[in-house]
N, C-alpha and C positions, 0 to 999 in steps of 0.2 A: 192904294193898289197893293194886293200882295206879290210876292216872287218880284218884283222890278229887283235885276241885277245893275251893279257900278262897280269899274275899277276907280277908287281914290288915288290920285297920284299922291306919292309922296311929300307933295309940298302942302297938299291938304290936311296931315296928318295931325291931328290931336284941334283939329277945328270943328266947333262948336255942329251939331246934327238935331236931326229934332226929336222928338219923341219918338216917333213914329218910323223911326229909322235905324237898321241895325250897321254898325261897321265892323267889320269881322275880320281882325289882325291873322295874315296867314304864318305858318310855319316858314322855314326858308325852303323845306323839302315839297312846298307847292308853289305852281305855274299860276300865277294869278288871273292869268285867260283860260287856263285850266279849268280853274274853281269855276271860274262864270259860266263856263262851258257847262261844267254839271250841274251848277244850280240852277239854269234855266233848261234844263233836260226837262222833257212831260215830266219823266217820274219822278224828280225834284220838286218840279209844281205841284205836283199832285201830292207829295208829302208835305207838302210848303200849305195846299189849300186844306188838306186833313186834320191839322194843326192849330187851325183858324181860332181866335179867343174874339168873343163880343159879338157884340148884336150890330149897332149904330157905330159903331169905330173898331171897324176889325183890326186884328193884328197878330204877332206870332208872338209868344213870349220867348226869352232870348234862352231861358234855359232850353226849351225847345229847339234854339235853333243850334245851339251847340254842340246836339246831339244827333245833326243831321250826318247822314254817313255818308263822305266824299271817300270813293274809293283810292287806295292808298299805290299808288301802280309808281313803277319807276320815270325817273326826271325823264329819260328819254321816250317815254310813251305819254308819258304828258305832254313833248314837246310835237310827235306823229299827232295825239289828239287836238292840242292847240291851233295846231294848221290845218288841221279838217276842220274844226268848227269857226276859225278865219274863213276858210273857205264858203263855208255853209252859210255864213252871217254875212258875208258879201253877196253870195247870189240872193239870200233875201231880201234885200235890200235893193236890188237891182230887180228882182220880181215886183217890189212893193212899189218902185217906181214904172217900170214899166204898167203898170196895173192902174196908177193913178192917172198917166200919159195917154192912156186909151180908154177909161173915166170921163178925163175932159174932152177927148178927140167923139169918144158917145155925146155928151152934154152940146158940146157944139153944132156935131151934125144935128140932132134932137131941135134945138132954137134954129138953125137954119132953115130946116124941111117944115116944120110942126108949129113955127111960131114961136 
């Protein structure tokens, strides 16, 4: 899968990844919910999917991705944007559950009535 974002906690640090996986050391002058925040924006993805190398094993190459452009905005607008995309990433999550809870509440009634 391309674009899947992860913050690494720092006890993970310098532990072994696979091929297929980039770890991307931030500056100290970036919010690390920040970065996730933009890397998984559309237009991130969509530079992420533009990118693509291979046919049978896609992937990004890292020079590529180092040259991805995270806008360079002040700590304290990183910290206003951090908590909005907290924000955003909890009601999704809470959409995606609720979505699944009335999913199975269809499939139930569905075998009840239907057989």
């Amino acid at each position: 899968t391309i674009g899947r974002v992860a913050i690494v906690p720092k006890s993970l640090v310098g532990a072994n990844i696979t091929q297929h996986t980039a770890r991307i050391s931030l500056k100290e002058q970036y919010d690390p919910i920040y970065v996730k925040g933009v890397l998984e924006s559309p237009i991130m993805q969509d530079v992420m999917m533009k990118n693509t190398l291979g046919v049978e094993q896609v992937g990004l190459n890292l020079r590529d991705i180092r040259k991805f452009p995270v806008p360079d905005v002040p700590k304290e607008m990183q910290s206003v944007l951090t908590e909005l995309y907290k924000q955003l990433d909890k009601s999704k999550h809470s959409a995606q559950k609720a979505l699944g809870d009335l999913q199975a509440t269809q499939k139930a009634l569905i075998r009840k009535y239907l057989g």
